[in-house]
py3Dmol code that shows the C-alpha trace and the ligand (Angstrom):
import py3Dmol

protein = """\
ATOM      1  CA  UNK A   1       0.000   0.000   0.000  1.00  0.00           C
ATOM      2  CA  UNK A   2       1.703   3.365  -1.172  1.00  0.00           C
ATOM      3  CA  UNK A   3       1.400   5.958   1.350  1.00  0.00           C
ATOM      4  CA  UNK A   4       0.691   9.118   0.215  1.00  0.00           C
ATOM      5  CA  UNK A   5       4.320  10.772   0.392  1.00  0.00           C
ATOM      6  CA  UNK A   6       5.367   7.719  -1.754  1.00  0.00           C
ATOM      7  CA  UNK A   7       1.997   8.985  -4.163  1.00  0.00           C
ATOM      8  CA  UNK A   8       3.637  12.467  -4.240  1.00  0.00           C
ATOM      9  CA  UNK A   9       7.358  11.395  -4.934  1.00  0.00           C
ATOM     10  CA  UNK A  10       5.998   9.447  -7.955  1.00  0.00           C
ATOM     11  CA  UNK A  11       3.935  12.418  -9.610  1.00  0.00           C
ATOM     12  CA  UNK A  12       6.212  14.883  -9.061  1.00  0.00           C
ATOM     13  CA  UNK A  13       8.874  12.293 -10.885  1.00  0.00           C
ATOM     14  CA  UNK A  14       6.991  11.577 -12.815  1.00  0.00           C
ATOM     15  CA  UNK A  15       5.940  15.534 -14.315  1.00  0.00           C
ATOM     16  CA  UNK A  16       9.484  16.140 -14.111  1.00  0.00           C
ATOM     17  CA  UNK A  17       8.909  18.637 -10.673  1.00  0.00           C
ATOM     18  CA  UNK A  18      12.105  19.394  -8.879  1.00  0.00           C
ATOM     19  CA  UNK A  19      11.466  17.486  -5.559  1.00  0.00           C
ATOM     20  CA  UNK A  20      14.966  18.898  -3.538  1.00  0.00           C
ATOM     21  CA  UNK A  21      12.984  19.671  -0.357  1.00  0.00           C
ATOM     22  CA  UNK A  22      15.517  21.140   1.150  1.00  0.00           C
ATOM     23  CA  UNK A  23      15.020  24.040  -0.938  1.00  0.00           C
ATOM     24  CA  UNK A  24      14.908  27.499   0.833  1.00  0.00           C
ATOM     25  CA  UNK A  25      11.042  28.395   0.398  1.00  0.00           C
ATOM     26  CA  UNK A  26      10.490  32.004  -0.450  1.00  0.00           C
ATOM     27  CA  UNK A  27       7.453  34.035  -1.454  1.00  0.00           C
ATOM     28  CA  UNK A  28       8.360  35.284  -4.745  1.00  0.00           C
ATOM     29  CA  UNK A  29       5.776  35.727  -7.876  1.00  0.00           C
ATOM     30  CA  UNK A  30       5.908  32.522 -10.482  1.00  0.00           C
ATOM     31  CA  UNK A  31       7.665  33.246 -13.676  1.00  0.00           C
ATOM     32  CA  UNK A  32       6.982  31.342 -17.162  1.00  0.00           C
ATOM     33  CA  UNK A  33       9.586  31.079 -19.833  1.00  0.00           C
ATOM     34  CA  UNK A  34       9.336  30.784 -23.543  1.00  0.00           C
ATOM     35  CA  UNK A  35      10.499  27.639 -24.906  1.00  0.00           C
ATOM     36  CA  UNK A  36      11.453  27.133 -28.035  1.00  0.00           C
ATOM     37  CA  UNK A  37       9.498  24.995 -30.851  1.00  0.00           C
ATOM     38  CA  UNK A  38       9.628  23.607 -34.339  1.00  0.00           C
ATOM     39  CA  UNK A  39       6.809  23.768 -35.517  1.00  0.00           C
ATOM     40  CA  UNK A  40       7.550  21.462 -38.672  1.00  0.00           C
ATOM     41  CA  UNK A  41       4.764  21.306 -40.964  1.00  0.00           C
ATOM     42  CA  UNK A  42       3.764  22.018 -44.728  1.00  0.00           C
ATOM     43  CA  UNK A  43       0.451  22.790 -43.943  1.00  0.00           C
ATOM     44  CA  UNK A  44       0.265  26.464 -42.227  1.00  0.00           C
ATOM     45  CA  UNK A  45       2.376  28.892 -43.820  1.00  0.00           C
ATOM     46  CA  UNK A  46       5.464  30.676 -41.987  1.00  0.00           C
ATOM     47  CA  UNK A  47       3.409  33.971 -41.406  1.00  0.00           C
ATOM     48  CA  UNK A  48       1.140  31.842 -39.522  1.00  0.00           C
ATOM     49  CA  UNK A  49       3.748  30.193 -37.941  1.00  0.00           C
ATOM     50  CA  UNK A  50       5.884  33.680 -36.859  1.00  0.00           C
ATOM     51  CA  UNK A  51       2.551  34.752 -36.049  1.00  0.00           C
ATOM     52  CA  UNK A  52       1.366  32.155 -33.585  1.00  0.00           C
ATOM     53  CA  UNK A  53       4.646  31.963 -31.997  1.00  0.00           C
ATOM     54  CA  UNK A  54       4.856  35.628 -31.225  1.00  0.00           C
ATOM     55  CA  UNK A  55       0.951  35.387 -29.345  1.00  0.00           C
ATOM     56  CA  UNK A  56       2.784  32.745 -27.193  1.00  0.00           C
ATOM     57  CA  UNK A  57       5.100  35.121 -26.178  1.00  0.00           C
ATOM     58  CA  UNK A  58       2.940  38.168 -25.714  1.00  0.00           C
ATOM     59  CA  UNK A  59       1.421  35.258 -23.195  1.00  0.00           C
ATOM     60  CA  UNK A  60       4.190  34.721 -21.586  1.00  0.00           C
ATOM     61  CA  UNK A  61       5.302  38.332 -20.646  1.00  0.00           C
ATOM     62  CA  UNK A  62       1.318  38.910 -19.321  1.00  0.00           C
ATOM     63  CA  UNK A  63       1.543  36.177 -17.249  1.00  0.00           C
ATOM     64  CA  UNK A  64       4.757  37.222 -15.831  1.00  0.00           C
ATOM     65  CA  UNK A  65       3.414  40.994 -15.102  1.00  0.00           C
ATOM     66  CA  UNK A  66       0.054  39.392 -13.806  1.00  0.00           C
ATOM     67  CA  UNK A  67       2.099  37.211 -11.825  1.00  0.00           C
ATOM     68  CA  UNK A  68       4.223  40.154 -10.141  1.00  0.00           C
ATOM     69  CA  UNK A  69       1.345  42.281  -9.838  1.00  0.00           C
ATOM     70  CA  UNK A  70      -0.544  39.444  -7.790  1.00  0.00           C
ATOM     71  CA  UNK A  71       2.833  39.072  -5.996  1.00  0.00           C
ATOM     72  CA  UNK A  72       2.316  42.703  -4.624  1.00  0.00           C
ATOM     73  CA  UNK A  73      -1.525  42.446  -4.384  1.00  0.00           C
ATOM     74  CA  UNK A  74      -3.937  43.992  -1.887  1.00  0.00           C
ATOM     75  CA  UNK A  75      -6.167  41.086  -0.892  1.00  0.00           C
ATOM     76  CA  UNK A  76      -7.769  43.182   2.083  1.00  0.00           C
ATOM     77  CA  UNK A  77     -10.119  44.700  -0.953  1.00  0.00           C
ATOM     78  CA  UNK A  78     -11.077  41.529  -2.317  1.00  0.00           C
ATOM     79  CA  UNK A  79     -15.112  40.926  -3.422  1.00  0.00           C
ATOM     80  CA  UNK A  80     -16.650  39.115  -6.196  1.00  0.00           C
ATOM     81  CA  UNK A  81     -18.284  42.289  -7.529  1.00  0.00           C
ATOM     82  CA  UNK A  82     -15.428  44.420  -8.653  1.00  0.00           C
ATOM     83  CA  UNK A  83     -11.975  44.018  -7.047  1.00  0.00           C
ATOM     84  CA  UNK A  84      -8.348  44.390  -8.651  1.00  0.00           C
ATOM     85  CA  UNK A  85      -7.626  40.804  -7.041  1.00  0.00           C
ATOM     86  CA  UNK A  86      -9.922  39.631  -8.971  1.00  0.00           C
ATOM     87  CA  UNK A  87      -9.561  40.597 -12.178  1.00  0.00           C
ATOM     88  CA  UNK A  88      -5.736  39.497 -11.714  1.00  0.00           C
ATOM     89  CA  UNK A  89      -6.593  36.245 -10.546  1.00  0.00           C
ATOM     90  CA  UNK A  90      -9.319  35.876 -13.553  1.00  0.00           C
ATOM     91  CA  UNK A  91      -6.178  36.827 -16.101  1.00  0.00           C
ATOM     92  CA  UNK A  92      -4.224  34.589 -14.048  1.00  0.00           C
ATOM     93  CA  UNK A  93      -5.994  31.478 -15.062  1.00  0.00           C
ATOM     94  CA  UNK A  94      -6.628  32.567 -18.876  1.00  0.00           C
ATOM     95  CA  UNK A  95      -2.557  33.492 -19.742  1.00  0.00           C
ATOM     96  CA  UNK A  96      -1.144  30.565 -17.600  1.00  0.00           C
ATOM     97  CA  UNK A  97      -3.871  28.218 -19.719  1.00  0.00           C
ATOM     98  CA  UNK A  98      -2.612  30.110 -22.477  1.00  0.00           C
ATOM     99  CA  UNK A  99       1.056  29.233 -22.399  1.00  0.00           C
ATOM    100  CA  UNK A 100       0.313  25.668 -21.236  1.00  0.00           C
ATOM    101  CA  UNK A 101      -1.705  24.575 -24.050  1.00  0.00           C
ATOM    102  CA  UNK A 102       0.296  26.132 -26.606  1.00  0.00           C
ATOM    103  CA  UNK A 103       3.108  24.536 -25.598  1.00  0.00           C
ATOM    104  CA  UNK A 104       1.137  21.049 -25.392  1.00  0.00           C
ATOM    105  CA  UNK A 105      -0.108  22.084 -28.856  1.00  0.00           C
ATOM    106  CA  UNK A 106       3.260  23.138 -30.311  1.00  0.00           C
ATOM    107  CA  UNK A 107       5.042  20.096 -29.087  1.00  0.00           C
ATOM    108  CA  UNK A 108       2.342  17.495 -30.641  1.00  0.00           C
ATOM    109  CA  UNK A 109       1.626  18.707 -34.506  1.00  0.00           C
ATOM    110  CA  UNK A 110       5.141  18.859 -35.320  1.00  0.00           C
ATOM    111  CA  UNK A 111       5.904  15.182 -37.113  1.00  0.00           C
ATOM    112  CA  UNK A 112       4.823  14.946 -40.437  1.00  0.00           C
ATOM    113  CA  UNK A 113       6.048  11.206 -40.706  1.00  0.00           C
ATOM    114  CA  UNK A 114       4.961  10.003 -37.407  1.00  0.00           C
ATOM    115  CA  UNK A 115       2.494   6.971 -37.031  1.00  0.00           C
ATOM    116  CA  UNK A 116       0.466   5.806 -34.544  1.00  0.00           C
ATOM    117  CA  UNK A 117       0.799   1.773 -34.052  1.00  0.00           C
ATOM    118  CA  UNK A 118      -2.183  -0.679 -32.729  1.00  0.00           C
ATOM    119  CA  UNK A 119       0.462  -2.039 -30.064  1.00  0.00           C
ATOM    120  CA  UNK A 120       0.893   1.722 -28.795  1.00  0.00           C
ATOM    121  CA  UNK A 121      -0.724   2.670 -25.089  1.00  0.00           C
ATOM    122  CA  UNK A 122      -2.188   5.706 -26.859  1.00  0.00           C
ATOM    123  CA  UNK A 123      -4.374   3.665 -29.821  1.00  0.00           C
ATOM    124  CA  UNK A 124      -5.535   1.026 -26.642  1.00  0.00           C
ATOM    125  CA  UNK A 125      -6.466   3.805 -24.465  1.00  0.00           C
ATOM    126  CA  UNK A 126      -8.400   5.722 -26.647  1.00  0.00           C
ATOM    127  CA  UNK A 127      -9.802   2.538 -28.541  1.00  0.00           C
ATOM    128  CA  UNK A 128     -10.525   1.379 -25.257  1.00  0.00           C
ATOM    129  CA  UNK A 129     -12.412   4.547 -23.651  1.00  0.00           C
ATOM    130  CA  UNK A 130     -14.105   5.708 -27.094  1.00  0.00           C
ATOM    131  CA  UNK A 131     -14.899   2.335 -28.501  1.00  0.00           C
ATOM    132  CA  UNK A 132     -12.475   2.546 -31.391  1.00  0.00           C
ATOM    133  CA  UNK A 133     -10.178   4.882 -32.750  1.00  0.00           C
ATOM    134  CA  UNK A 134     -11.957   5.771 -35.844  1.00  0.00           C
ATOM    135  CA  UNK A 135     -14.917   6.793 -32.845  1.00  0.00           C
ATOM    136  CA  UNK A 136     -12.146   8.914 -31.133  1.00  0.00           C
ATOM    137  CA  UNK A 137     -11.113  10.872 -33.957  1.00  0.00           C
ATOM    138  CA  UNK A 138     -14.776  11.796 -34.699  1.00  0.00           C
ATOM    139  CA  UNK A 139     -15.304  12.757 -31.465  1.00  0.00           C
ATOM    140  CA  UNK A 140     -12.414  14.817 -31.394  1.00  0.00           C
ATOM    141  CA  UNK A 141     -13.727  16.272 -35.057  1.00  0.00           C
ATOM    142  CA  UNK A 142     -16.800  17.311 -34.237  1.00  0.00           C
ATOM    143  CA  UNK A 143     -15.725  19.331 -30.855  1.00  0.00           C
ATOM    144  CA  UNK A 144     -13.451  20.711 -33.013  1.00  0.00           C
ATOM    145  CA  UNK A 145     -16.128  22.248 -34.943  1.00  0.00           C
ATOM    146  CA  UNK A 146     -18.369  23.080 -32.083  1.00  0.00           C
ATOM    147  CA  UNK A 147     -15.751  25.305 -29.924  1.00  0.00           C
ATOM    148  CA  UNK A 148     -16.298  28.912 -30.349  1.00  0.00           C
ATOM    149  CA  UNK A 149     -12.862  29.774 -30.732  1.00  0.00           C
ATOM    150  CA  UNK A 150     -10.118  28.153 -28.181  1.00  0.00           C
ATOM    151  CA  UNK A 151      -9.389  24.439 -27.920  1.00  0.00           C
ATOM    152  CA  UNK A 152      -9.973  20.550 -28.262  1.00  0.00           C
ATOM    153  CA  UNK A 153      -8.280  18.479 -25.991  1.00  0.00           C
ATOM    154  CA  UNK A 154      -8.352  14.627 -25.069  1.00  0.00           C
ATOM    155  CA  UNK A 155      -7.063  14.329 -21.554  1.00  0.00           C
ATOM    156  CA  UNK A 156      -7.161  11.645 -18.604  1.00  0.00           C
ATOM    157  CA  UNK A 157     -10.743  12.718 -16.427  1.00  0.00           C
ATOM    158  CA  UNK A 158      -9.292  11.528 -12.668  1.00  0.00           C
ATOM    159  CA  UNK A 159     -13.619  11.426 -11.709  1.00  0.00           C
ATOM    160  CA  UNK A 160     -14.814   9.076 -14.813  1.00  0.00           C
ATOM    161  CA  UNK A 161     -11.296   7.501 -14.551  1.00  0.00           C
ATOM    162  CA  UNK A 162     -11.616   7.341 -18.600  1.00  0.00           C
ATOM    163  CA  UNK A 163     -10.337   9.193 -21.236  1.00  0.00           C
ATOM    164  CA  UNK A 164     -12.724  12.079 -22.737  1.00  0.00           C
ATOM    165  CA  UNK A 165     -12.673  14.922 -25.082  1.00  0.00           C
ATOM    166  CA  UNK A 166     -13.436  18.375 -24.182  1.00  0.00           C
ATOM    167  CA  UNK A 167     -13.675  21.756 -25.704  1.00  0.00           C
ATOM    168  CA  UNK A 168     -12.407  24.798 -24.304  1.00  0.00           C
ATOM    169  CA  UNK A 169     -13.601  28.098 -25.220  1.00  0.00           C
ATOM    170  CA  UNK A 170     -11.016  30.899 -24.846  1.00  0.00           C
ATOM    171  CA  UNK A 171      -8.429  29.432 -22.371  1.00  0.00           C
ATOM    172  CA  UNK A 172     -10.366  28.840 -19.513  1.00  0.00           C
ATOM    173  CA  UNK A 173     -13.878  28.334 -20.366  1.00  0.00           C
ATOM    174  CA  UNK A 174     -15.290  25.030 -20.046  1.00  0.00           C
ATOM    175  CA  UNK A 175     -12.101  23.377 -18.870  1.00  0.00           C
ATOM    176  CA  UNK A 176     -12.928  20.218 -16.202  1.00  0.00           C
ATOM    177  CA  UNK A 177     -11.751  20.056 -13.098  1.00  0.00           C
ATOM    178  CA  UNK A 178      -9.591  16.606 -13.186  1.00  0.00           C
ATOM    179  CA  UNK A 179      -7.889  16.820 -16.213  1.00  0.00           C
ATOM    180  CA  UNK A 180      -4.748  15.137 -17.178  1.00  0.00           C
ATOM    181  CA  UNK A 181      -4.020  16.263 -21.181  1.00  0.00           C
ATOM    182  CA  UNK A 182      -2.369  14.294 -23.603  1.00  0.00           C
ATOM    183  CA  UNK A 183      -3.481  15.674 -27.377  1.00  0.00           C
ATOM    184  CA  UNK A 184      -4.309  19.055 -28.013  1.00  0.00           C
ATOM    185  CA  UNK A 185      -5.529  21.058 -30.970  1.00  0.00           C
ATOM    186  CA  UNK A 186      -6.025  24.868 -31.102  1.00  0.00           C
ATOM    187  CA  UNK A 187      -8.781  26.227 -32.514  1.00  0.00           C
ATOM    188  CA  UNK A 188      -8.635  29.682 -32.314  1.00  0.00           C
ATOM    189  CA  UNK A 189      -9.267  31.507 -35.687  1.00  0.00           C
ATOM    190  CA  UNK A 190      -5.461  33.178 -35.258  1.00  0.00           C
ATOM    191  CA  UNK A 191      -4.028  29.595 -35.670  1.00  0.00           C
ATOM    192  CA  UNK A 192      -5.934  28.774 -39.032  1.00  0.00           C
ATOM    193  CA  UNK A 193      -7.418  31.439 -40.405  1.00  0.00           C
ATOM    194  CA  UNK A 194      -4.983  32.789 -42.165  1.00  0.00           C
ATOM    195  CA  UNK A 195      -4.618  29.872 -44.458  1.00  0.00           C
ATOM    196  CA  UNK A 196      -7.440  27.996 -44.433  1.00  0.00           C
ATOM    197  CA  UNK A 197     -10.244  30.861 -43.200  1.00  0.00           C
ATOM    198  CA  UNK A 198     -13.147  29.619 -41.754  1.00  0.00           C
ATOM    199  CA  UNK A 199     -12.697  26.110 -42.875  1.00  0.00           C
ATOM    200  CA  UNK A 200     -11.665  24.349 -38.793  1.00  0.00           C
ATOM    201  CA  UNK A 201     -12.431  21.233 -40.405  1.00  0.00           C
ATOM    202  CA  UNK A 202      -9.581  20.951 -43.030  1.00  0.00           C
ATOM    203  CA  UNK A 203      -7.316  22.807 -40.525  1.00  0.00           C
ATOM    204  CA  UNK A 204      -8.177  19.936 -38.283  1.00  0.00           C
ATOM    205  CA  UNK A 205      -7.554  17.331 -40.313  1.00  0.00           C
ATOM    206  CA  UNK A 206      -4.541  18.223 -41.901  1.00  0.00           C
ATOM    207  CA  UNK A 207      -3.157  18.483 -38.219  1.00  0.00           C
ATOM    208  CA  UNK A 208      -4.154  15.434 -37.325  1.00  0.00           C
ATOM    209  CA  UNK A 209      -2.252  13.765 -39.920  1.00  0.00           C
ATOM    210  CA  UNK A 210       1.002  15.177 -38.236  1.00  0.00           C
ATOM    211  CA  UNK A 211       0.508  14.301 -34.669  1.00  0.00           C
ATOM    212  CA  UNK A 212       3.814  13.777 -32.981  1.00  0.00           C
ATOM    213  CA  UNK A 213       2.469  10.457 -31.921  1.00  0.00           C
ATOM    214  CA  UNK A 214       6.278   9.329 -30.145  1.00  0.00           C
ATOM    215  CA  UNK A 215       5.202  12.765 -27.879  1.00  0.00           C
ATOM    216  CA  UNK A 216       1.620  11.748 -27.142  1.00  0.00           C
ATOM    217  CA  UNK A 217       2.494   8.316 -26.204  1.00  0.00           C
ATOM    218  CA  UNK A 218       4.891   9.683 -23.581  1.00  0.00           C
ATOM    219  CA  UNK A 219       1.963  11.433 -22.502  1.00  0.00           C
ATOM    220  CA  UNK A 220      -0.279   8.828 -22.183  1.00  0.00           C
ATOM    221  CA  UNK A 221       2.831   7.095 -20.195  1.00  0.00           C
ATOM    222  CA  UNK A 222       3.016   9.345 -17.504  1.00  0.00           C
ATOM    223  CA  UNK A 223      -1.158   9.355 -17.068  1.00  0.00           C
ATOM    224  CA  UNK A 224      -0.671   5.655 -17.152  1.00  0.00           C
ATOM    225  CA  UNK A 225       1.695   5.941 -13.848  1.00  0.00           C
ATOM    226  CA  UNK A 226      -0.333   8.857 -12.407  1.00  0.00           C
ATOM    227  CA  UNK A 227      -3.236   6.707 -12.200  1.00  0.00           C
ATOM    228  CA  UNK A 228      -1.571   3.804 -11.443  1.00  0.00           C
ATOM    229  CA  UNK A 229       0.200   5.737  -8.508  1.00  0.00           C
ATOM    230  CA  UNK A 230      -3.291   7.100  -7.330  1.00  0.00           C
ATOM    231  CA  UNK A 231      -4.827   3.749  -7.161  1.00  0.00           C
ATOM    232  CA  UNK A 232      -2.126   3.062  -4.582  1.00  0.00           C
TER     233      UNK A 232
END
"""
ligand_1 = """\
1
FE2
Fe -2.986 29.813 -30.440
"""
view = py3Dmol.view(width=600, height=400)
view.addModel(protein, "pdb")
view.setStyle({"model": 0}, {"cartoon": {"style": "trace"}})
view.addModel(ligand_1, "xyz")
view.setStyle({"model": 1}, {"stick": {}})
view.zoomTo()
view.show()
């Protein structure tokens, strides 16, 4: 029976989180940096691409002065009808969303020649929680098509224990509480619009087709040992 400290050690391993609790705790603001992508594919042109990267850095920099401002903050004034904390908090959510998903985004449609196999954990997962793949991939279509402008993302639900699909509107609109991602798509007009205008579908599609499936599968990995880790 894993206890929970053993539960922590193994997520935070897992994700990659620096564990070295001997680490001097201060109370300084959080600070995102940009990472770099290749964003290898035929099908958006390079002003899209320039483009796209650039809004993930205007992201960046808000979250870090949203961050600092929060950091300074004062919380003695705060209602739910009109406050400064919250408004900061609200912008908060939304940039750090921002910067997360593009970089889960960036990271997966980058492999033009990249399969996914029957043997891999991400085909039996999501054959197993949609009832095939062909099912998944319509699923993830058609929310595709019904977000208003934001996101699609299939993602680990810790309450149904299953695999799901979910659209996002914005950044944070819509987004469950629970949620583990694995494959995401952005559907904001600023990512296709300029080469395909108001056609999502073929955007979609032709994205699909390069999913960096050797990235997902890691993903699904690590949601694999979450869970497992969890269940104790
Ligand atoms: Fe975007």
């Amino acid at each position: 029976m894993l206890k929970n400290q053993d539960i922590k050690k193994i997520i935070n391993k897992t994700l990659n989180i620096d564990t070295n609790d001997d680490k001097e705790t201060i109370n300084e603001s959080l600070v995102a940096n940009v990472k770099q992508f290749n964003m290898n594919t035929e099908y958006l042109s390079d002003a899209n691409k320039s483009n796209h990267l650039q809004l993930y850095k205007n992201y960046v920099e808000s979250f870090n002065k949203i961050s600092a401002e929060l950091d300074g903050a004062d919380k003695s004034d705060s209602n739910s009808n009109n406050s400064a904390f919250r408004s900061l908090k609200i912008d908060e959510t939304y940039n750090m969303n921002a910067i997360y998903l593009h970089e889960l985004y960036f990271a997966n449609v980058n492999d033009p020649n990249s399969k996914i196999t029957m043997d891999s954990l991400a085909y039996m997962r999501l054959a197993r929680d949609f009832g095939s793949f062909d099912d998944w991939q319509k699923d993830f279509i058609a929310c595709c098509k019904a977000s208003r402008c934001g996101w699609v993302v299939t993602y680990y639900n810790f309450y149904t224990q299953t695999f799901m699909n979910t659209l996002i509107d914005l950044h944070s609109e819509n987004v469950p509480v629970g949620f583990y991602p694995v494959i995401v798509m952005d559907v904001w007009q600023h990512a296709y619009y300029k080469d395909y205008l108001k056609d999502v579908k073929t955007y979609v599609v032709a994205m699909m087709k390069q999913f960096n499936w050797n990235i997902i599968n890691k993903r699904f990995e690590k949601a694999d040992k979450i869970v497992k880790a969890l269940r104790g």
